[in-house]
N, C-alpha and C positions, 0 to 999 in steps of 0.2 A: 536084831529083832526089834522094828517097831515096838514104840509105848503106847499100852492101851487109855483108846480114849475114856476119860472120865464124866460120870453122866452124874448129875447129881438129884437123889431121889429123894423126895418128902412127901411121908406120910406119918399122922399120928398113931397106924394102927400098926404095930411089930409083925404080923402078919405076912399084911399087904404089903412093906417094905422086901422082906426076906424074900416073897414071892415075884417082886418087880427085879430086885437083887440078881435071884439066880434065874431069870429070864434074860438079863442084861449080861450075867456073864455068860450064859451060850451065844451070844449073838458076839461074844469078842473085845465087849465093854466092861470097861472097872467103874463098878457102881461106888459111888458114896453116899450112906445114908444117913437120913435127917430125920427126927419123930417131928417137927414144930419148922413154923414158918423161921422164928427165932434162931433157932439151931442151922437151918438153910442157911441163912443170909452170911451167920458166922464162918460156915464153909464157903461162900462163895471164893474165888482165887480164877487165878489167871492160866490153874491149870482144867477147869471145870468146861467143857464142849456144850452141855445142853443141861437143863432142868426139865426133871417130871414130876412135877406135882399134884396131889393131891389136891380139890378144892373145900370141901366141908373139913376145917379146922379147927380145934377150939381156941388157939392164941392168934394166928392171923392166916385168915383165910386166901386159898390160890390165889384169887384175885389180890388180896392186899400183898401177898407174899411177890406176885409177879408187878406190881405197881413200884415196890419198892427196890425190884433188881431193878426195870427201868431208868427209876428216878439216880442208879448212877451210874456216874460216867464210865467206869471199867466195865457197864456189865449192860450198857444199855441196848446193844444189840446180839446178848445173847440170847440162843431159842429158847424156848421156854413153852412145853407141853401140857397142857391141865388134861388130869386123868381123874376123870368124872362120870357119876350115875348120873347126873342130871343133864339130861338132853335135850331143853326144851330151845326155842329159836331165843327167845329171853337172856337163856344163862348164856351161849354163847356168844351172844352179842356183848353181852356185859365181861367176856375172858377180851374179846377183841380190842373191848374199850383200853381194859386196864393192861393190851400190851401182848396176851399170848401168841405163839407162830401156829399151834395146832391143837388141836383136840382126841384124847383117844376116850373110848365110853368104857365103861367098866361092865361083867365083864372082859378082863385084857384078852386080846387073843396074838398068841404069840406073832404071828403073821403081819398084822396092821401095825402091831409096835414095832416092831423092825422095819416095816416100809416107813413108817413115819419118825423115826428116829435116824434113820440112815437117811431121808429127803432132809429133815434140819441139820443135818451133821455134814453135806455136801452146801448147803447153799452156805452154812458158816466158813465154810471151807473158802467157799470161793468171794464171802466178801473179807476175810484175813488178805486172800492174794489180791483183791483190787485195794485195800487199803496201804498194804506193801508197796504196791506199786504207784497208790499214790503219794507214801511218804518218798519212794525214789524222785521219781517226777522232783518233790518241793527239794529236795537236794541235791539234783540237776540246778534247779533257776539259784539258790544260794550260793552255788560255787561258782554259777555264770555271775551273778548278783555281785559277787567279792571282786572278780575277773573286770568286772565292770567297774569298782571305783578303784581298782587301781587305775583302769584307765582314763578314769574322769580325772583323776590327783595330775596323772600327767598330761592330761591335755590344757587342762587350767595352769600349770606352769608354764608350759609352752605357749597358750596366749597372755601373758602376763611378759612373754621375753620377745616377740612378736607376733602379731597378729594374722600379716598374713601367710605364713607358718601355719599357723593355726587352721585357715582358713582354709590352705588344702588339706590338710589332714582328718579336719571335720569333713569333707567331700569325700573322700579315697575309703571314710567310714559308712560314710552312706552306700557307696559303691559296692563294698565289701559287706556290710547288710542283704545285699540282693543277689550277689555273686556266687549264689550257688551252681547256675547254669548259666549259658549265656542268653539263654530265652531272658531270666528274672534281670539279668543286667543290664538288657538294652530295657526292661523298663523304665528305671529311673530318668534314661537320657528322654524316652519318647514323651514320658510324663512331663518332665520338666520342661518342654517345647510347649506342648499344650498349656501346663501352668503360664509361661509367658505371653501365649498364644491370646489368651483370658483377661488376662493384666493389661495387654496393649490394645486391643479391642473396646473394654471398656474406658479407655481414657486414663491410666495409670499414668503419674508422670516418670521418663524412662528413668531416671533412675531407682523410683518401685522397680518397673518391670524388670530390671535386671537383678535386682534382690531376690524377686519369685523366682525370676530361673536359675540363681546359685542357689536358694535356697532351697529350694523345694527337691532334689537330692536326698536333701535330710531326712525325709520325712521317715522312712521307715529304720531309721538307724538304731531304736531302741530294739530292733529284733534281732542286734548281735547277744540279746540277752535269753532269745529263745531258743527252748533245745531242737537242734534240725530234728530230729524223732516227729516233733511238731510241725516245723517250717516245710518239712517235706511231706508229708505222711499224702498218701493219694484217695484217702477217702474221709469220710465225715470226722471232725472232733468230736472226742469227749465230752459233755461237760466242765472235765477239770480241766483239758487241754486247752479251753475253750477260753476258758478266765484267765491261765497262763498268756496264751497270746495274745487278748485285749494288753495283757501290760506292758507291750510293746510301745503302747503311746507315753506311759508315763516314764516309765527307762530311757526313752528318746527324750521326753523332755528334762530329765536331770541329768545328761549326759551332756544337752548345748547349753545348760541356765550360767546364768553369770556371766552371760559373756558382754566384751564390750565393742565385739564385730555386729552392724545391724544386720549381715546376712545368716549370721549363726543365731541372732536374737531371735529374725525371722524361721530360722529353720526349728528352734524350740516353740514356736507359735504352731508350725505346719504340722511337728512332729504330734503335740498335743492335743491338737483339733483333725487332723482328717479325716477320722471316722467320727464326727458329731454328726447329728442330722438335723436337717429344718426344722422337723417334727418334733424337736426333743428325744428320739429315741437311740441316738448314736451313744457312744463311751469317749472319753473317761469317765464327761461331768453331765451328760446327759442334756447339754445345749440346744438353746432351739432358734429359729429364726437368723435376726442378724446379732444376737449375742456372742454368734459363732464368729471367731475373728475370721474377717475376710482371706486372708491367706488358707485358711483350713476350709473354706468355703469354695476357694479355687481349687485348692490340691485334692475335694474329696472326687471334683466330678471327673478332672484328667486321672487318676486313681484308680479312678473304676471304672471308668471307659478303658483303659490302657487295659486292664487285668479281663475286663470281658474280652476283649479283640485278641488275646494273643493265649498262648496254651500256660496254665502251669497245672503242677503234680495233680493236683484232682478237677481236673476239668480242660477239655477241649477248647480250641477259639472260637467264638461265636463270630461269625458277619456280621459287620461294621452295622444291616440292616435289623437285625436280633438286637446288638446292645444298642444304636437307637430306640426300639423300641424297650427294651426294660427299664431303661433309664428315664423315658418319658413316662411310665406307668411311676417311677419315683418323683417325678416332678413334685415337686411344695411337701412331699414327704420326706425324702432322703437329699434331697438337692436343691439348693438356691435356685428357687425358678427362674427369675432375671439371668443372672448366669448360663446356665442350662440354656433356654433359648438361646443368648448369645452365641454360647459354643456352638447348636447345632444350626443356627443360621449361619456359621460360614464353614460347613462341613467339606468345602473343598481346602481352606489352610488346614486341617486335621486331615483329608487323605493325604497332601503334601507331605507331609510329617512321617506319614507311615511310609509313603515308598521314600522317602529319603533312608531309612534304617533297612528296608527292605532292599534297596539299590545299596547298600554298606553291607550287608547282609555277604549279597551277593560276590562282590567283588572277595570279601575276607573269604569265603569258601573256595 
């Protein structure tokens, strides 16, 4: 047999208590009652589902009594009912102010107490289970988060005994970051073409260019630290899943720091920056212009051109002629303008690119 929920009732009148009392147990709830705001607050506990209080008190009145559950942390979102004669648009502005979920007007009628105590008693219900489930969530990324620096401890011994050891294994990590299908895997390779594509266009001397195109690989490798629940999910994020997976940039950048390969250097640079934006409006650091290091300035627009053109979990492929244009609506917002022109004035090396993997594509089928 289910435990009945506990409501917790204040009023200074003995009455009115006994009479909200035995209302509350035919509806199937275990009242606990309070004469004083004082005495409330002493019961408050972690077994208490909702308050209904009284608001004319003589030691501290509804409003003060409900200011002061806010004001703490165990008890700041629980409901909390003022049960008053006073109906004016005044007083319940002022229950709002200091906090209340609802209002019932005295007198009680058994009927609207029950709808309105069962409506508070479900929406608690249900942010206990999102907050469950967000404390799961943060103990997914902690156990990936652990998972992760053992493999940082071993990857920095292993570049400390050689390098380019190291050097494939940071790549094979990158690889393995996107490898969840083989749509996400031939990303990296087609991005990293465009990245070099960028690099050598603009005048990079080759051995830049050839750092951008080992490096850039990397860039999303700090999302072996996201939970595929996230990585895959096929419609909008959360909020919180939301904030999870921006920390795919900075997990990628303490997974390649310290190194003393310039391609792993650079790929802790790409990993870091590819979602900044011109504007200032990207993440991690909120970069704007050319503050953004030029490597994260190449990798964002091959990034996102790549991920527009091709399918993943929550979205379709657009034509090559669609992510031209949204991309140009981000021009000097989201993307290095300079750049951005360059790539699309030679949009015949960028369709090469695509049927190259397209023509690989085919033959592997």
């Amino acid at each position: 047999m289910s435990e009945k929920k506990k409501i917790l009732v204040v009023d200074d009148e003995g009455a009115i208590r006994a009479s909200l009392g035995k209302l509350l147990r035919g509806l199937g709830l275990e009242p606990v009652l309070a004469a004083s705001g004082t005495e409330a607050l002493a019961a408050l506990g972690p077994d208490i589902e909702l308050v209904l209080t009284d608001v004319m008190m003589p030691d501290l009145s509804g409003y003060e009594l409900t200011s002061a559950i806010r004001a703490r942390p165990d008890c700041a979102e629980l409901p909390v009912i003022l049960v008053t004669a006073l109906s004016a648009r005044g007083d319940r502005i002022k229950g709002v102010e200091a906090g209340a979920n609802d209002f019932i007007v005295k007198p009680v009628d058994v009927t609207e107490l029950k709808v309105r105590v069962e409506s508070q008693l479900k929406v608690k219900q249900a942010q206990d289970a999102l907050r469950l489930h967000q404390l799961h969530l943060e103990e997914t990324v902690r156990l990936r988060s652990e998972d992760l620096q053992r493999t940082i401890g071993k990857l920095k011994q292993q570049q400390r005994k050689n390098q380019v050891a190291l050097l494939d294994t940071a790549t094979r990590l990158g690889i393995a970051a996107e490898f969840k299908d083989k749509e996400t895997s031939d990303h990296i390779h087609r991005m990293s073409e465009y990245c070099e594509m960028i690099a050598r266009l603009m005048g990079l001397p080759a051995g830049e260019v050839e750092i951008v195109l080992r490096a850039s690989p990397l860039h999303d490798v700090g999302k072996l630290g996201t939970p595929d629940a996230i990585l895959l999910k096929p419609g909008p994020l959360t909020p919180d899943e939301w904030t999870i997976m921006k920390e795919h940039t900075v997990t990628g950048g303490r997974i390649l720091a310290d190194a003393m390969s310039d391609v792993i250097q650079a790929g802790e640079i790409i990993a870091l920056a590819h979602h900044e934006k011109w504007d200032g409006s990207g993440y991690p650091e909120g970069l704007s212009g050319r503050d953004i290091p030029l490597y994260g300035r190449i990798c964002a627009i091959a990034d996102v051109f790549d991920a527009l053109t091709n399918k993943r979990p929550y979205k379709e492929a657009f034509p090559n002629e669609t992510a031209v244009n949204i991309m140009t609506e981000g021009r000097a917002k989201h993307f290095d303008p300079e750049l951005l022109d360059l790539f699309f004035a030679n949009f015949d090396d960028v369709k090469r690119i695509q049927q190259k993997f397209t023509d690989a594509a085919k033959l592997a089928g």
